[in-house]
N, C-alpha and C positions, 0 to 999 in steps of 0.2 A: 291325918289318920282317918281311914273311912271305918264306921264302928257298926254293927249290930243295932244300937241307941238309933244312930242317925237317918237308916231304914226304914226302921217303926211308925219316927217320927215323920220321913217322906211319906210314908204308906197313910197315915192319920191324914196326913194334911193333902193328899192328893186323891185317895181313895182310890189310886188305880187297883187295885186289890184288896178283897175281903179279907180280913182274917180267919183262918180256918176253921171251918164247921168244924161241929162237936165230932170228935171221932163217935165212930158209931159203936152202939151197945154192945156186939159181938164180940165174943172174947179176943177174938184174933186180931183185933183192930184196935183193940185194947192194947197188948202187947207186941205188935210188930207194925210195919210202916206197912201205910196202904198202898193196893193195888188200883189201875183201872176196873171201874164197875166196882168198887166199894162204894159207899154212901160219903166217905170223908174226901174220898176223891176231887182234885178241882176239877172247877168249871170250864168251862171254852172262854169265858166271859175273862177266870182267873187266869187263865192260861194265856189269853191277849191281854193282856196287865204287864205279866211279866214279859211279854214281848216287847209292849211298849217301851219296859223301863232297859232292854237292853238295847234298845234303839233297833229292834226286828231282825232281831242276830238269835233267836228262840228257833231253833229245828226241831219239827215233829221230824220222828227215826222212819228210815225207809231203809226194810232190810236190804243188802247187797244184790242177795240173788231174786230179787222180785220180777227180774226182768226174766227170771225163766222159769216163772208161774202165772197162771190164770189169774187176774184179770189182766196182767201187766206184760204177759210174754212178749217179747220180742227175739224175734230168732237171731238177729243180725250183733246185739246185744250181749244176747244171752252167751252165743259162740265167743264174743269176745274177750265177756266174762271167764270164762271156761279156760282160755288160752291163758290169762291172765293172774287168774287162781289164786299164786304161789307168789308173786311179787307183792311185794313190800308196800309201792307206791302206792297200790287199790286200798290198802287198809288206813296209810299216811293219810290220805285226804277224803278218809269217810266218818264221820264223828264218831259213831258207836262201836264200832264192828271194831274186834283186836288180831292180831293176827295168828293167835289158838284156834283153829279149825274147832277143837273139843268144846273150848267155849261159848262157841255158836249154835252148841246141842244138835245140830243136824236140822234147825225147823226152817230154814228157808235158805237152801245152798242151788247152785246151780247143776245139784246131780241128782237131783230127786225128780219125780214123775212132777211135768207142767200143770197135772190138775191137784195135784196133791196144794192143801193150803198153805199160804209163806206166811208166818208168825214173825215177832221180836222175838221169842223167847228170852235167852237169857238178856238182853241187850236195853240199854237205857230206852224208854219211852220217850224222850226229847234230849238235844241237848243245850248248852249255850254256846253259842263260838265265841270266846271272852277275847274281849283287847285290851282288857286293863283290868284291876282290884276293883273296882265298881262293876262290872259283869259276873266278878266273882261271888263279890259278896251279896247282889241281888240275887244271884240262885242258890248259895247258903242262904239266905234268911227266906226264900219259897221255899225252900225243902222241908227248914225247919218247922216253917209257921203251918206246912200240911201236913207235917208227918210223912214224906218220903224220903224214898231212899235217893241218897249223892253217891256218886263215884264220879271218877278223874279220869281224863283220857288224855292223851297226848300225842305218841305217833301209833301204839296200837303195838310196839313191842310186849307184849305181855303175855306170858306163857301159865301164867298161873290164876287167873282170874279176878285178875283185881283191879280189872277196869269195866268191868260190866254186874250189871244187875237187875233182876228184871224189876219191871216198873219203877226205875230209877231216872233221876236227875241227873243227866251227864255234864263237867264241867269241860269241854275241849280247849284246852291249851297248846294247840297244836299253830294258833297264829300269834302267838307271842313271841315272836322271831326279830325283836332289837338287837343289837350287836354294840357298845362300844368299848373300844379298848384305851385305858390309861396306860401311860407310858411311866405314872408319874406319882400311884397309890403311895399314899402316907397313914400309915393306922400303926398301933404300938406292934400291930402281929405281923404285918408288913409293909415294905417300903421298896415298889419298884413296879415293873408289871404288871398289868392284871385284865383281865377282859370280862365285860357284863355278859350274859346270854341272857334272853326271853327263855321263858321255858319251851315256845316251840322250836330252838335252833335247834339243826339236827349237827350230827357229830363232822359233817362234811364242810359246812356252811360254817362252823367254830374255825377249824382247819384254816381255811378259805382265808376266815376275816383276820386271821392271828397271820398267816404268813404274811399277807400283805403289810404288815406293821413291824416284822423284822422279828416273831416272836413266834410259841409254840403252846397249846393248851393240852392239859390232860382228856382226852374223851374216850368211847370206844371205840374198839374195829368194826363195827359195821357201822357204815357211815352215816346210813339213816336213821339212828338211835336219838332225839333228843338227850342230848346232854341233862337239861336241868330238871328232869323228871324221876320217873322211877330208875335209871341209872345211877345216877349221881346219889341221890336218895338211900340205894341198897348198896353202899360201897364205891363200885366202880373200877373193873378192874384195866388195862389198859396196855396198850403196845409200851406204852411211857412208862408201865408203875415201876419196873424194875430201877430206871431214874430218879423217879419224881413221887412216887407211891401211887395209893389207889386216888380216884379221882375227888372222893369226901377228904381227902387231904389236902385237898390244895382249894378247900372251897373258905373266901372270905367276908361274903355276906349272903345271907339269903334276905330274898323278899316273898311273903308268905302272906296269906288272907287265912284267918284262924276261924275256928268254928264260931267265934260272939261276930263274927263280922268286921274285925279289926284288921285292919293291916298294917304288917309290922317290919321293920328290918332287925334280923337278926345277925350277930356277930360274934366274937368271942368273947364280949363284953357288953353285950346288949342283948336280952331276952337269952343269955346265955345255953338254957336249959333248951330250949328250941332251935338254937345251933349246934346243938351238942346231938339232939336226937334225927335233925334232918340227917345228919350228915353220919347215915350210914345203916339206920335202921327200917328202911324200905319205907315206899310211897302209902298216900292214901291213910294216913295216919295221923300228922300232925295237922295237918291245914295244907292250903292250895298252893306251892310255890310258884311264884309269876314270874321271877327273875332267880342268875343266881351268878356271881360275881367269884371269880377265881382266879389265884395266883398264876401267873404266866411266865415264860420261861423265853430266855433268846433263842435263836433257829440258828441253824448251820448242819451241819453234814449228819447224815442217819447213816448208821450202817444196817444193811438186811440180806437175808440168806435165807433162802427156800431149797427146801429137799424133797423129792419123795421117788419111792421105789415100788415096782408091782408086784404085787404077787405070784403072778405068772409068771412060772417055768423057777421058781422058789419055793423045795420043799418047807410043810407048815415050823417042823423044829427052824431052820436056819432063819425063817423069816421072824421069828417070836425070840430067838436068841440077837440077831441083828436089834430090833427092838429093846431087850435087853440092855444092848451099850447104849441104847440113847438113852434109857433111863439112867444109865450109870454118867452120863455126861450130865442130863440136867444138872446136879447142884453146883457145877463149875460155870455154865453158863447163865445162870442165875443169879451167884455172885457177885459176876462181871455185872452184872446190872442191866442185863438181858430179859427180853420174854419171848418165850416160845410159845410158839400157837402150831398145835398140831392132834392129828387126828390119826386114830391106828381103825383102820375100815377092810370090810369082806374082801376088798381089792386093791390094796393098796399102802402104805405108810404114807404119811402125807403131813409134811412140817412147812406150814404155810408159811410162816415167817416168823423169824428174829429180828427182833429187833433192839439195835444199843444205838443210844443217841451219840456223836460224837466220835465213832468209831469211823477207820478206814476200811475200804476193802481188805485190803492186808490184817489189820487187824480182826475180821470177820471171819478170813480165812482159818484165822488162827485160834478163834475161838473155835471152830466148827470140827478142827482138826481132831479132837480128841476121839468124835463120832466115825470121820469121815477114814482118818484111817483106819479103825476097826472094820467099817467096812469093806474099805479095799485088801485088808486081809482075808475075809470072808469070798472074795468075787463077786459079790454081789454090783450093778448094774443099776447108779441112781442118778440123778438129775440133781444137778447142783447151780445154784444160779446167789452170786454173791457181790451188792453191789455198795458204795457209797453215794451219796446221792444228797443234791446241795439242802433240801429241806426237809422236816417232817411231813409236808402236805405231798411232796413228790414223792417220795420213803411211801408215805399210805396209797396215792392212787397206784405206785406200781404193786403192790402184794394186798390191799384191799379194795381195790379198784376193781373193773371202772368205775371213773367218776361218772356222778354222781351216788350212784343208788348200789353200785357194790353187786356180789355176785348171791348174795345171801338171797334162801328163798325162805315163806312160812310153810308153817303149818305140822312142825313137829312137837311130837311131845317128850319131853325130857325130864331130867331127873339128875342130881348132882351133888359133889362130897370132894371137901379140901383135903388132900393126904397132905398130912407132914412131914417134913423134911427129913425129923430122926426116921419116918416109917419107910422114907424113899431111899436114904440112907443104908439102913439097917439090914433090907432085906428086899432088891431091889427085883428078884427073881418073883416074890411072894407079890407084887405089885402088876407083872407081867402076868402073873399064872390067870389074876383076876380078869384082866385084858382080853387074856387069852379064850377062858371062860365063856366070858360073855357075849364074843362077837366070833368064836368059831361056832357058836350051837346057833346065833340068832341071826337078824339082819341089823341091830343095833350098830352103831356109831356111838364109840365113845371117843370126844373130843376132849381135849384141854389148853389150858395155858398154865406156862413154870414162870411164876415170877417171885422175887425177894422181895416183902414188901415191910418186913421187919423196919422199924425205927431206929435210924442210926443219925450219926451227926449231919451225914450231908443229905439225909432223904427221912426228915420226918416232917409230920402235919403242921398246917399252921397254927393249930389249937389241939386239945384233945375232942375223941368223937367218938362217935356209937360202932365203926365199922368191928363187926364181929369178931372178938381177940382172936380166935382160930387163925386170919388170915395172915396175923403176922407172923407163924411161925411154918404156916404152910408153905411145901415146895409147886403144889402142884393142886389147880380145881378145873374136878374134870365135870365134862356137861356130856351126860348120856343120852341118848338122843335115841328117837324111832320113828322116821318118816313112815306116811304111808298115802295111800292114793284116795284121795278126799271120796270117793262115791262108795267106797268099803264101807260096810253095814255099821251100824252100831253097835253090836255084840263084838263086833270084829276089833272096833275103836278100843273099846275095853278088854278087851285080850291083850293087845298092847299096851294098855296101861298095868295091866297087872302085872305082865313080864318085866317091863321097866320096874315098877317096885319090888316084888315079891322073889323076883330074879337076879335081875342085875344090880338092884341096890341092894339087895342083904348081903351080895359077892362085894359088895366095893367096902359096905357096912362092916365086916368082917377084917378089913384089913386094919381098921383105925378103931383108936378111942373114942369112948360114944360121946365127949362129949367136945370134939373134933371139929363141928361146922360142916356148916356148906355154904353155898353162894345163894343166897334168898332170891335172886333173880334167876338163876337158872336151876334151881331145885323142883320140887315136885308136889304137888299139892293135897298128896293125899294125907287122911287124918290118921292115917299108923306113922306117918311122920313125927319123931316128936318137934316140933318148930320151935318151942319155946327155947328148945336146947341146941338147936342144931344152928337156927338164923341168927338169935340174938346171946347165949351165949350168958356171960355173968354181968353184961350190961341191964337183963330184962328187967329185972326188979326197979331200976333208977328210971328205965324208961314207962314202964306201966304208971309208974308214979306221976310224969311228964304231964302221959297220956290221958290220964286222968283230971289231971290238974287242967289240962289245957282245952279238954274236949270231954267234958263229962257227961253231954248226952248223947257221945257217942255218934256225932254226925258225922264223922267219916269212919268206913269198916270195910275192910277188904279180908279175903280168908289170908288165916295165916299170920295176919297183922298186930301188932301188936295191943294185946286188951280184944283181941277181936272172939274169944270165948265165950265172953260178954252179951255175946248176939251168935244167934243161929238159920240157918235157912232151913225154913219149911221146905212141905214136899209139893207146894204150890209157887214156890220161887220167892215167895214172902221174905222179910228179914224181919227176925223176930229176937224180943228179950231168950236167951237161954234158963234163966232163972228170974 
């Protein structure tokens, strides 16, 4: 076990770093973590200390787009940067930068004027590129002994801000990409399968290493998602859950570095309270997970089915009524233990995939039937492609493919809400009218996935967990969405954020009970949000307690997070005591 104690005591005995100057007399430094050019600030001197101890794995931040400003321009660069943008991979292998466009404030993007100056803003000051619980816990015990701010990064999915901060210690776990799989786990909570992940594995490379072993893991649909990070962490919802549940259900040890510098394995029997709260109450909260080890499943035939129809030369009634039956079809194919991924857009219906593990073509047919004939009563004109396919890894590259990196691009902002089942049920026109609302008046995208992820005998957890009760009785969490073209002004940025909230979420708000959920990873970050009710639900009380227990000075805080009230951002990007 590497401890907090055993640091200190390095640090005593080697001297590679001071203990932190007095914070300085001013009140703000008093109560919030310092900036560069405060007085408590480290040194260059402290600063190659902790390089040293990470064996020179310490990155000073270099914003992304510096290459298209003064002093750094390069045109050849800069252009490529630009083409670039919106793929996933530029964010994947840059430490700080997440892939929220909003995040990034606008201070150093590749569409502003070359003499205009390129800042960090919101974005960590350094970060660590960690290989192990000792890189972790050496940059928790700098943070803490200086008084700055930690955040966690890992591929940079993060839509909501809780992987950056300004003049922050970033922890990058994005090269903790170990992989192995037991054939042969024995623990009283299970006995069979199971596969390790580093927390840098992304959701393709799980895929990858499980089929090759005759087996199948739960991750997400976009393939470049680390699995063991804020995914896993916030739920996890999955092509498999209607199978297999969300992905904190199938999770059976985490390995985690705690805020005293301890690293621990958690289980459903060991450090219980911190398996209980990983697994499901979102990242950036309990401590740094390094690993995280989950029940695994045999591979054989996937069945999948993609749909979509266009808008064109379809008045808006039949197109919104067609619509209509596939809501009235979701809770039949849900049931079945199906999920649907689909998206109703300015141009189009678009049901990217279904997916049931162990189904035949024939059998897919037949699930689809109840949709597909309604439409061909209608005359309506769709694209139907329906196949079985020998693995889950083949099943994903054909409908989330290509492999590697997936067709998914950044830089949207979104917003999101679990309806439930009785609500989809009950009144499934009142569900459509909202749809309908929202994305005839705007350029909004509103996406979803319908999965059952209810607790029954053949598909519940391997322990009890934090994932928000909402999701077990929801039919449907839809993720509302509003691209836009990165070089739009700032004012403009926020026009779109208020439409997303003030808009389209009091029309979705409207239809469900308030205290209903949402998907903590694809929700919305604003403070008319209530989070405490919506992310975590009647778990928050047991977790704040966790949270507390476990992290009482608060060295890990992301908005939104749990206990994260506790702290507030100045209007200088500081993180500060709120009381």
């Amino acid at each position: 076990m590497y401890s907090l104690s055993t640091y200190i005591a390095f640090v005593a005995a080697t001297g590679w770093v001071a203990y932190a100057s007095p914070v300085g007399s001013s009140n703000h430094t008093q109560r919030c973590r310092v900036l560069p050019g405060d007085l408590s600030w480290p040194s260059k001197t402290q600063w190659d200390g902790l390089n040293s101890t990470v064996s020179g794995r310490l990155i000073a931040s270099v914003p992304l787009g510096s290459v298209c400003h003064d002093p750094n321009y390069d045109e050849e660069a800069c252009n490529h940067l630009r083409q670039n943008w919106d793929i996933p991979i530029l964010y994947e292998e840059n430490p700080v930068t997440p892939m929220s466009y909003w995040f990034q404030n606008s201070t150093c993007d590749p569409w502003t004027d070359r003499s205009l100056p390129c800042e960090l803003g919101n974005l960590a000051e350094y970060a660590i590129n960690v290989t192990g619980p000792n890189d972790v816990a050496a940059g928790i015990l700098f943070a803490h002994q200086h008084n700055i701010r930690l955040t966690i990064k890992n591929t940079g999915h993060d839509y909501n801000g809780k992987s950056v901060g300004k003049g922050s210690l970033a922890i990058w776990t994005h090269h903790l990409n170990a992989i192995s799989v037991n054939h042969n786990y024995d623990q009283p909570w299970h006995k069979g399968p199971a596969i390790k992940l580093g927390a840098g594995v992304r959701g393709y490379e799980a895929y990858a290493a499980a089929a090759k072993e005759g087996l199948r893991v739960v991750g997400g649909a976009c393939p470049t998602v680390g699995i063991a990070g804020g995914f896993i962490q916030g739920g996890g919802h999955s092509p498999l859950a209607g199978a297999y549940g969300m992905a904190s259900d199938n999770v059976l040890e985490w390995e985690v570095v705690l805020a005293n510098g301890s690293f621990v394995t958690a289980t459903p029997e060991k450090n219980e309270d911190i398996y209980w709260g990983l697994a499901g109450a979102g990242p950036s909260t309990f401590g740094v997970v390094t690993s995280v080890t989950l029940r695994a499943f045999p591979d054989g035939a996937v069945g999948g089915a993609s749909l979509y129809f266009d808008r064109a030369g379809i008045n808006n009634d039949t197109f919104w009524k067609a619509f209509t039956y596939f809501q009235e079809a979701l809770p039949g194919i849900s049931a079945a233990g199906a999920q649907s991924a689909f998206a109703a857009m300015p141009t189009q219906f678009y049901l990217q995939c279904v997916t049931r593990p162990d189904y035949s073509k024939g059998q897919m047919k037949q699930l689809m039937s109840n949709f597909t004939t309604r439409l061909d009563s209608m005359g309506i004109h769709y694209n139907l492609t329906v196949t079985s396919l020998p693995s889950y890894l083949d099943h994903f590259a054909e409908y989330f493919g290509p492999a590697p990196w997936g067709s998914y691009v950044v830089g949207e902002l979104m917003t999101g809400r679990l309806i439930p089942l009785s609500v989809s049920q009950a009144n499934p026109e009142k569900v459509v009218d909202a749809f309908r609302t929202i994305t005839d008046t705007t350029q909004i995208i509103i996406g979803a996935t319908a999965q059952d992820v209810s607790i029954t005998p053949d598909r519940k957890p391997v322990a009890p967990n934090s994932v928000m009760p909402g999701w077990r009785s929801a039919l449907q969490t839809l993720l509302i969405q509003s691209y836009y073209n990165s070089s739009v002004s700032w004012p403009e940025k926020e026009a779109l954020q208020d439409q997303l909230v003030n808009y389209a979420q009091q029309r979705i708000d409207a239809l469900v009970p308030e205290n209903t959920g949402a998907h903590l990873n694809e929700a919305n970050f604003s403070p008319e949000i209530d989070w405490k009710t919506q992310f975590y639900g009647s778990n928050y009380p047991r977790l704040l307690s966790i949270k507390q227990k476990v992290d009482p000075d608060n060295i890990f805080w992301a908005v939104t997070a749990v206990g994260s009230d506790a702290l507030t951002v100045a209007g200088d990007g500081r993180l500060c005591r709120a009381y």
